[in-house]
N, C-alpha and C positions, 0 to 999 in steps of 0.2 A: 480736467487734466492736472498730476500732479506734476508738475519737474518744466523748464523748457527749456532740456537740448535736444539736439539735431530732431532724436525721434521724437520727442513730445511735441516737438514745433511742426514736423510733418505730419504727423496724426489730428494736430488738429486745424491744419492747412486745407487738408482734404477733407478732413471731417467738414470745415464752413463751406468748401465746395459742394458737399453734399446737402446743404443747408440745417446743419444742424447747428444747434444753439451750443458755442462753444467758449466756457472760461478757461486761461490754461493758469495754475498756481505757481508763481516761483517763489522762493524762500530769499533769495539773493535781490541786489538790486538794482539787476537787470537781467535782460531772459540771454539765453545760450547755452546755457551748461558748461563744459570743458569749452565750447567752441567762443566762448564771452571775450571781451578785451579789454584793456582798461589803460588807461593815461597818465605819466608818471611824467613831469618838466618837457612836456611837448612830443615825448614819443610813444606812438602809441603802439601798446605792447598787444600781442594775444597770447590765450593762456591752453590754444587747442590744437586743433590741422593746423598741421604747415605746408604738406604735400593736396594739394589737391587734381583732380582731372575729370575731364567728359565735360567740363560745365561750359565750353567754349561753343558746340555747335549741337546742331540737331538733324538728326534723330542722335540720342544717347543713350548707351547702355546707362549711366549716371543715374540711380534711383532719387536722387536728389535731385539733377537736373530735371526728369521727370515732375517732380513732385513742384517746382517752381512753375514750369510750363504751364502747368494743368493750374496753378494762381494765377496765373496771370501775370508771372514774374520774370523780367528779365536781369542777370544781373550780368555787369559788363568785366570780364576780365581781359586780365595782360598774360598771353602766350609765351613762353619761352619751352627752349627745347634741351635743356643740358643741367647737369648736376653732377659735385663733385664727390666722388668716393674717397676715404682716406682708408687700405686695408693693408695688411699685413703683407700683401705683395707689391705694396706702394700705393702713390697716388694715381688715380684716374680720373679724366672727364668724359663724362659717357651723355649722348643724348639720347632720348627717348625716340621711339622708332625702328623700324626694323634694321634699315641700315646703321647707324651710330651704332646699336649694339652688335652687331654682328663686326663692325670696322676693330671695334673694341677686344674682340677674342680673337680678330686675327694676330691683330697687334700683338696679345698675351700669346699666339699658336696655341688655340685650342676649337676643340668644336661646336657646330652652332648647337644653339639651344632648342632641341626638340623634344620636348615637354613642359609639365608644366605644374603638379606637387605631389605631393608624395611619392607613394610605390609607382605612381606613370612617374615621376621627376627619375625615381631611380630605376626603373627599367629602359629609360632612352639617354640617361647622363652618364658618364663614365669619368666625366675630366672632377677631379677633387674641386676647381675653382667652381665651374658650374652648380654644382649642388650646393657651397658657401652659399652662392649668388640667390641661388632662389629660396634658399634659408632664410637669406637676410632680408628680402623681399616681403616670405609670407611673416617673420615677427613683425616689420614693418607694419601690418598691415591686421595681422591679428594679434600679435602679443603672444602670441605660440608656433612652436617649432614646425618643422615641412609637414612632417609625420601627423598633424592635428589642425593642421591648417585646412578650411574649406577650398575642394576644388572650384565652387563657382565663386569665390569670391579669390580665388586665383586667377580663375577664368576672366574675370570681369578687371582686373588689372591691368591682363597682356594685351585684352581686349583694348585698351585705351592707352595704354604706353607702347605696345608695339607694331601698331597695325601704322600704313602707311599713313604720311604724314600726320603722324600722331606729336600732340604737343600738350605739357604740361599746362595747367592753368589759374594763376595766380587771381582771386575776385579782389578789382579793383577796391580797398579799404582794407583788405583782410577779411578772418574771420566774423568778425563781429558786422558785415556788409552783408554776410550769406543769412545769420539770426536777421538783420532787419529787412532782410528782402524777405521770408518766411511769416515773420511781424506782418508786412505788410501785406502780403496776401494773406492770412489770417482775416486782418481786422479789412478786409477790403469784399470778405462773403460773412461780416457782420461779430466775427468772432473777436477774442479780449484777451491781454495778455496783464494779468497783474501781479506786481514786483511786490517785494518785504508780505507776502502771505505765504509765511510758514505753516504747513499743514501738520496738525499734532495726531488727529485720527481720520482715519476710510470710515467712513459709519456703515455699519451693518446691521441691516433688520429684516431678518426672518428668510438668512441665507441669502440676502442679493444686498450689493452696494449701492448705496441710495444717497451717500453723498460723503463732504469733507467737515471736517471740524479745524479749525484754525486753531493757532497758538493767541492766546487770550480771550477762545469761546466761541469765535462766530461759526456759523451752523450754518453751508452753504445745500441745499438740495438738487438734487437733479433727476431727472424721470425714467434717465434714459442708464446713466450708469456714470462709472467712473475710471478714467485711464490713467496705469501709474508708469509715469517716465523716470521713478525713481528704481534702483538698482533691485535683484530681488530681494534681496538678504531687507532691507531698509524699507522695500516694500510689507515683508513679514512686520517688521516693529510698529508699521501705522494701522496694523490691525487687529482688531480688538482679539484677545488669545482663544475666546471661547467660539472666535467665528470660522479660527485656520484647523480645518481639516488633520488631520494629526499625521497621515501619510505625506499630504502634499507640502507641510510645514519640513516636517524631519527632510524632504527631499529638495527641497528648497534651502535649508540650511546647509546641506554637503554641499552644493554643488561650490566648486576648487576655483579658488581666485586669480586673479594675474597677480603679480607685483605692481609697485606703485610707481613713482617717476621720482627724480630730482628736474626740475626748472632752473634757469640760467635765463634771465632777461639782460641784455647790455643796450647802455646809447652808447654810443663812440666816436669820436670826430673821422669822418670817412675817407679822408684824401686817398688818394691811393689805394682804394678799396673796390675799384669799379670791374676790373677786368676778373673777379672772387668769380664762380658759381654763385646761384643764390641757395643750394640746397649743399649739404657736407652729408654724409653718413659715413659714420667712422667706427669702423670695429678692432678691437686688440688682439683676440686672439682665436683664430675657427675652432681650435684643438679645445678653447674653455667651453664651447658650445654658443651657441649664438642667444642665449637667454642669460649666460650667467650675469650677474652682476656689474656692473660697470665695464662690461664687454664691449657697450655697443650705446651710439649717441647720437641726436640727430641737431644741426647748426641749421638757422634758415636766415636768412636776411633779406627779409622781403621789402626791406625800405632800397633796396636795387632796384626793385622794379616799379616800385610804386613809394617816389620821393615823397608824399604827403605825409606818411606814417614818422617821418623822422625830422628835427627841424633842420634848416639848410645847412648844408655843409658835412651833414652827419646819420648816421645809419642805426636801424634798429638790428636788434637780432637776438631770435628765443632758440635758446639749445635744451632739449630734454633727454633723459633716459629714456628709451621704452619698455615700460613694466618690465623693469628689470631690478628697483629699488627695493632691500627688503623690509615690510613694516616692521619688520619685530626691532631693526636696530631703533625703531623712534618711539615705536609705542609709550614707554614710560617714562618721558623725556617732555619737558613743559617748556613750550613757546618763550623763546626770550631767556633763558636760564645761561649758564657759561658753558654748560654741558651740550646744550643744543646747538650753542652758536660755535660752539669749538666743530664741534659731529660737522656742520653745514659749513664751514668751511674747507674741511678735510676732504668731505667728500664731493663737494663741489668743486674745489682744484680741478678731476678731471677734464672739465669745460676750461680752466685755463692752460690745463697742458697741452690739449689738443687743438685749441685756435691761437694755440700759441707757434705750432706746425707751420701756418698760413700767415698769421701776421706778429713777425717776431718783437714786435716793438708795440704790442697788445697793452701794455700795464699804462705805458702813456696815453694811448687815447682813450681810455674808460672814461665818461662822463656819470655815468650812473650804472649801476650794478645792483640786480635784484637776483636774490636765489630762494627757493621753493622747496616744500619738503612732502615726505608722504602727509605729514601732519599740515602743511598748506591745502594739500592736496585734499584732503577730508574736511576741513576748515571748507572752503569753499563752493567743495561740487557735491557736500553732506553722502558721502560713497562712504564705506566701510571699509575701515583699511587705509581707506586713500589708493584703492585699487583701483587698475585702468578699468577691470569688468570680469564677466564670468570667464574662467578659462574652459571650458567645455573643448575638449578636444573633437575633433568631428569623426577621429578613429575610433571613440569610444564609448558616445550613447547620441541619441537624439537629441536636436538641441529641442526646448522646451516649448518654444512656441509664444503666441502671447495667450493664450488661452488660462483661467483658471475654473478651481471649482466654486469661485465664489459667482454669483451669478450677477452680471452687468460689470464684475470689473475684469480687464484688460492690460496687459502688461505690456509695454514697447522699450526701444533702447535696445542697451547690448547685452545681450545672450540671447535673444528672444528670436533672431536670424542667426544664421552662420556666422562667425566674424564677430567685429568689435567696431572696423571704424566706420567712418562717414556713408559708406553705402549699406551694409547690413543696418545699421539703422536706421536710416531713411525708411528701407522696407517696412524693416520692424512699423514707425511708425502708420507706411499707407496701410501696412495690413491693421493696424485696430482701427484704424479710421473705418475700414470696407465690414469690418467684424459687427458696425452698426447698420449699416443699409443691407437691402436683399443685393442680388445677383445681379439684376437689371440693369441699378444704380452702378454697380462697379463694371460694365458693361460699357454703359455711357461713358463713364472716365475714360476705359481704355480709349474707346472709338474717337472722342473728344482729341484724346493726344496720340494719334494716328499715329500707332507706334508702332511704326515696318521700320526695322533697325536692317541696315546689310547683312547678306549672308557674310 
């Protein structure tokens, strides 16, 4: 396996369920991908989801949730049901659920929400605010507009935020608690997660992938084949040129990127801070479109719910863009220069203008302040661009599958499902794991995690 976020950690989760001999390679050091976290004077940041759901109970639409189960993983989260909107027709607090959002459009006088994306969102919404709302939902959630948004990963959304007693769910540590519950059922059906192994080539011999080559030569083999959790574009460069197919390369080079993010890490001294949401999403203007550029932001403070992540007295919180950053302003701009660090502060301001909205005496309590760039963003998750992922609109070809024509290797992550976040990759993942066993085997799995969800 090369890469270990979400989807490589799940492919090869299920993979050791299936008992296969599983190494998974990370380049970083430590496994997660986007979803990793790291420790800066006591608070501990993450660098990936802030939003998560379904991981609370079971039976779950959650392909993640799933994919823990079937380890043997439990992981424990803190339930809350509310998050704050900041939008251009004011502030809301809206909870998850059928009721909370429906109490929510009365209050605005409008209608309820009967559908759910695209041409169905526009053949049953008529009110202007309603189609905002589920705009701002599907970039949420893919990083592209209503119109290219998958309906089942639409579907699997309302499914878990708005069905009765539906609640948000926060896993007790963060993010980096979800990578070590995945770790641990990994290394718990025999499988191996090893950190600082940079992988320089996919080796291929005589049309099928037969293994990895490391950065300073080591020559890892395997019989069975090889999974790449690395992006496609990045997946193209680990393989040797004479091995890519000349259609499937040209067509794996077009396929059209998201933008990339700005990051905003804060600690803060928290007094006063208790009665916040823990979630903000903030948009500036519907009329710029809901992708343009510093349109649209998302605030989380998950040291509200879970006091450990911050030290006493005081609160964490990661604000990002969603693929909404353009690379080309950073592309030719070098880490640390006065050109960069001017660029990153200018365009980071928006994270102080708008939690400056909510707490107006914000510049006193900073204890530490970290910000992040498409080039952090490349720096660290080795993505192209420092893109969130493929943007494959789902109006306008199939997505690609994890399938290639090299034979024994397999592709997972984002683009390889519908979507982008946490649940299309999850899939992505179980499906190359099932891509090694017959029919029988992925049979077993399902029956094993007796998975009758409600009508």
């Amino acid at each position: 396996m090369v890469g270990s976020g979400l989807g490589g950690l799940c492919c090869a989760a299920i993979a050791g369920w299936y008992g296969l001999e599983v190494l998974v390679l990370e380049a970083h050091d430590r496994p997660g991908g986007a979803a990793h976290g790291f420790e800066r004077r006591g608070f501990q940041f993450e660098s990936g989801p802030s939003l998560w759901s379904g991981l609370g109970r079971w039976p779950s639409r959650n392909p993640l949730a799933q994919v823990l189960r079937a380890v043997g993983e439990e992981l424990p989260v803190i339930p809350y049901r509310e998050w704050g909107l900041l939008l251009p027709e004011g502030q809301l607090r809206i909870g998850v659920g059928a009721d909370p959002f429906l109490a929510v459009l009365r209050q605005l006088r409008m209608a309820a929400l009967g559908g759910s994306f695209g041409p169905m969102a526009r053949r049953h919404l008529r009110d202007p605010f309603l189609l905002h709302w589920v705009e701002m939902l599907s970039f949420l959630i893919s990083g592209l507009p209503l119109d290219q948004t998958s309906a089942a990963a639409m579907a699997t959304l309302f499914g878990e935020w708005f069905e009765p007693d539906a609640a948000l769910d926060y896993p007790s540590g963060g993010s980096p608690a979800v990578v070590a519950a995945l770790v641990r059922g990994l290394e718990r059906h025999g499988g191996r997660v090893r950190c600082g192994a940079a992988v320089e080539q996919i080796l291929v011999e005589d049309g099928r992938a037969v293994g990895v080559r490391l950065v300073g030569g080591e020559e890892l083999r395997s019989s069975r084949g090889v999974v790449s959790n690395a992006s496609p574009w990045d997946t193209l460069t680990l393989l040797p040129p004479e091995a890519l197919p000349r259609r499937w390369r040209e067509q794996t080079e077009a396929i059209p990127a998201c933008a990339s993010f700005l990051h905003w890490h804060l600690g803060l001294r928290g007094d006063g801070l208790e009665e916040l949401p823990i979630h903000h999403v903030w948009v500036g203007d519907w009329q710029r479109g809901i992708g343009a550029e510093r349109n649209m932001l998302v605030l989380s403070m998950p040291s509200r719910l879970d006091p450990s992540l911050a030290p006493p007295g005081h609160q964490v919180l990661h604000g990002y863009t969603p693929a909404n950053e353009p690379w080309e302003l950073w592309r030719d701009l070098e880490p640390g220069s006065a050109a960069y660090n001017a660029l990153k502060a200018e365009r980071c301001g928006l994270f102080h203008q708008v939690l400056g909205q909510l707490v107006p005496d914000l510049a006193e309590r900073i204890v530490i302040e970290l910000q992040g760039t498409p080039l952090t963003h490349r720096r660290y998750l080795n993505v192209q661009r420092g893109s969130y992922g493929p943007a494959i609109g789902a109006d306008r070809s199939p997505f690609p599958g994890g399938s290639t024509p090299i034979e024994g290797l397999v592709l997972c992550g984002a683009g390889v499902f519908p979507g982008i976040g946490v649940p299309p990759v999850a899939v992505s993942g179980a499906m190359a794991a099932h891509s090694f066993v017959p029919a029988a085997r992925q049979r077993a799995l399902i029956d094993a995690l007796d998975l009758r969800l409600p009508a």
